[in-house]
C-alpha positions in Angstrom: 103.0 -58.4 165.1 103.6 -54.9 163.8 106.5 -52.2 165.8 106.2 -49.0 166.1 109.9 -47.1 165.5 110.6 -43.3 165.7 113.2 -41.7 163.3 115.4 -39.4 165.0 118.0 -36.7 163.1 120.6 -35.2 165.2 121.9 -32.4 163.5 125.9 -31.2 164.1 127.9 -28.3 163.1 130.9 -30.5 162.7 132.1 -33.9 162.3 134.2 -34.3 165.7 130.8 -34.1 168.0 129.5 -36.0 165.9 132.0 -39.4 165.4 132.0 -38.9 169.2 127.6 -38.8 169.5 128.3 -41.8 167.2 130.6 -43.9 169.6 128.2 -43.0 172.8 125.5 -44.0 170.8 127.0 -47.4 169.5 128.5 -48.4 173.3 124.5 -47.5 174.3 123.6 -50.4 172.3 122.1 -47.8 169.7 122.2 -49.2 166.1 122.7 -45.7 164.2 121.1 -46.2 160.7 122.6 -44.0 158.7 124.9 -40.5 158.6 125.1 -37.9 156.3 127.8 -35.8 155.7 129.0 -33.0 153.3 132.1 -34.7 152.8 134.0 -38.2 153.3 134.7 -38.3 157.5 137.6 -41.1 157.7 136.7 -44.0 160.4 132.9 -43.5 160.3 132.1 -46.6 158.5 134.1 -48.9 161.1 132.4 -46.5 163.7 129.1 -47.1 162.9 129.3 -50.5 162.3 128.7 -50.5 157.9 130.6 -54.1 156.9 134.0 -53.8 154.5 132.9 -52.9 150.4 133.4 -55.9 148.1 133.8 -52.7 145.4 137.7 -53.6 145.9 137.0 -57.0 144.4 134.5 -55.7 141.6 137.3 -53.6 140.1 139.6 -56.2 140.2 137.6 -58.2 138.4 136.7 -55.3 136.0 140.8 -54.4 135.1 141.4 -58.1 134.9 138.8 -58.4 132.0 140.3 -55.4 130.2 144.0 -56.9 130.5 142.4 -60.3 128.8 140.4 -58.5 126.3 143.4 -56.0 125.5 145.6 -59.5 125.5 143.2 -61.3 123.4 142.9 -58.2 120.5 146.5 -57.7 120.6 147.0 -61.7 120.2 144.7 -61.8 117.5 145.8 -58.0 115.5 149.4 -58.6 115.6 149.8 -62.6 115.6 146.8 -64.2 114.1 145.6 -62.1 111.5 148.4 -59.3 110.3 151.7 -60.9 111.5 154.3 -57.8 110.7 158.0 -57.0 111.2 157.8 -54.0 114.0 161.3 -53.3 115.3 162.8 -56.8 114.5 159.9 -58.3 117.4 159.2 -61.3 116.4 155.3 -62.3 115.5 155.2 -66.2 115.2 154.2 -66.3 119.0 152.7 -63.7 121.2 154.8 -64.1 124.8 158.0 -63.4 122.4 156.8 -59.5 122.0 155.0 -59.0 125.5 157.3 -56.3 126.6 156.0 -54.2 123.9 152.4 -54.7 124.7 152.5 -53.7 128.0 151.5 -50.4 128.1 148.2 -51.1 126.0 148.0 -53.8 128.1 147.9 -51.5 131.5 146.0 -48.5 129.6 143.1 -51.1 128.9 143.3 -52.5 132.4 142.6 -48.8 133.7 140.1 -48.1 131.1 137.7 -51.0 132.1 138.2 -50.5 136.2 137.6 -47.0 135.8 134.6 -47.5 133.7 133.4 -50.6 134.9 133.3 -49.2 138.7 131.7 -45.8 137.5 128.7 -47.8 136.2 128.5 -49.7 139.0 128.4 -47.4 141.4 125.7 -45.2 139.6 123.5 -48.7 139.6 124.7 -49.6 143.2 123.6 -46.4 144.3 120.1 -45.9 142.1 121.3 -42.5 140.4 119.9 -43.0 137.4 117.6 -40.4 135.5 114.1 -39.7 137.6 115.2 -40.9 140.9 114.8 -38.3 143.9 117.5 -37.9 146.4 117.6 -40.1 149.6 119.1 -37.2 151.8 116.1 -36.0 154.7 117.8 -32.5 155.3 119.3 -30.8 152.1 121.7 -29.4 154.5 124.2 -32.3 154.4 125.3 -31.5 151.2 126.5 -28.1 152.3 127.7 -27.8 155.9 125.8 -30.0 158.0 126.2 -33.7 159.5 122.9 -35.7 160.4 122.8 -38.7 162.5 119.7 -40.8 161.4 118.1 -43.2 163.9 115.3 -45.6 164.1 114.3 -46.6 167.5 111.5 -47.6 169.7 110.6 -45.6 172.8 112.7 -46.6 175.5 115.5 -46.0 173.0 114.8 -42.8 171.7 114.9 -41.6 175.3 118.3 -42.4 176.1 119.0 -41.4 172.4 118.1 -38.2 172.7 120.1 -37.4 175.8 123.2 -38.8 174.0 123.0 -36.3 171.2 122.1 -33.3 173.7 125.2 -33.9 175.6 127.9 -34.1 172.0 126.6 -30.7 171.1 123.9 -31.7 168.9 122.7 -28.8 167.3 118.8 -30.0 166.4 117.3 -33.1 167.6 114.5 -33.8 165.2 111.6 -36.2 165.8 110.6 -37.3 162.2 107.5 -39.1 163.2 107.0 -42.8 163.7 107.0 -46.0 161.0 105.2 -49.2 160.9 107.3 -52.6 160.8 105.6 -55.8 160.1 107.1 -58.6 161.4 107.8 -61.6 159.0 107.3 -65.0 160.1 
C-alpha cells in the first residue's frame, strides 16, 4: 500500500518564531523532519526530537588510539631499540620516564581526535567531491531558517495554521512523494 505525503517549508526571519513553530508543531503530534539554519540554534535538537550523537564516543575512541600508538612508538624509540641517557631518566623500563612523555603523549591524543572526527564527519555527512548540497532553499545558508515537513493531508492542514500563527514568513507546498509500504 503506497502514501501519499506533502513536503511543507516554513520559512522564518529568525530563530525565536521558529523554536517556538517547532514546539507547537511537536505538542500537535507533528514529527518535523528536518531544520535548516544559517547557524547552530542551541536546544533545537532536543526540540525537535533528533536522538543524543555517539560522535562523543567516536572521538574518544579516536584520542585513545593516538595515546596507544604515541605510547607504543615512544616504548619502542626510546626503550626497545635506542635506549639513551636523556637527563639521568632512566631507559631499562618505560613507566620509570612517563612524566617526560607526556606531552607527546597528549599532542598525539589531539592529533588523532581532531583528525579522526574531521574524516568522519565529512563521510558521516557525504561531503565528498561530486555530491550536490541537501539544502531545498539556498537561503539557509545566509539569513533564513526553514522548517521541513512531510505530512499527509489532514496534517498539513493543521500544519499550516501552526506556522501562519509563529510568524512564518513563506509557507511553501513542495509537492507530494510516494511511500511504499514494506511488508
Amino acid at each position: 500500500m503506497a502514501t501519499t505525503k506533502q513536503i511543507i517549508h516554513g520559512v522564518f526571519g529568525d530563530e525565536v518564531p521558529m523554536m517556538e513553530a517547532c514546539k507547537k508543531l511537536r505538542s500537535a503530534g507533528i514529527r518535523v523532519k528536518e531544520v535548516y539554519t544559517p547557524f547552530p540554534v542551541h536546544g533545537l535538537d532536543s526540540l525537535i526530537g533528533v536522538p543524543r550523537t555517539r560522535l562523543a564516543i567516536c572521538a574518544f575512541i579516536y584520542g585513545l588510539t593516538g595515546l596507544c600508538l604515541a605510547t607504543l612508538m615512544m616504548w619502542y624509540m626510546m626503550v626497545s631499540d635506542w635506549p639513551n641517557d636523556i637527563g639521568g631518566k632512566p631507559n631499562w623500563a618505560y613507566y620509570f620516564a612517563v612524566p617526560a612523555f607526556i606531552p607527546i603523549s597528549f599532542e598525539s591524543t589531539v592529533f588523532c581526535a581532531a583528525h579522526g572526527m574531521a574524516l568522519t564527519y565529512l563521510l558521516r555527512c557525504w561531503l565528498i567531491p561530486g555530491t550536490k548540497a541537501k539544502n531545498p532553499d539556498s537561503r539557509t545558508t545566509d539569513d533564513k531558517f526553514l522548517i521541513y515537513l512531510e505530512l499527509n493531508d489532514e496534517q498539513s492542514k493543521k500544519a499550516d495554521a501552526i506556522l501562519k500563527d509563529n510568524k512564518a514568513e513563506e509557507v511553501n507546498y513542495k509537492g507530494t512523494i510516494h511511500i511504499e509500504a514494506k511488508y
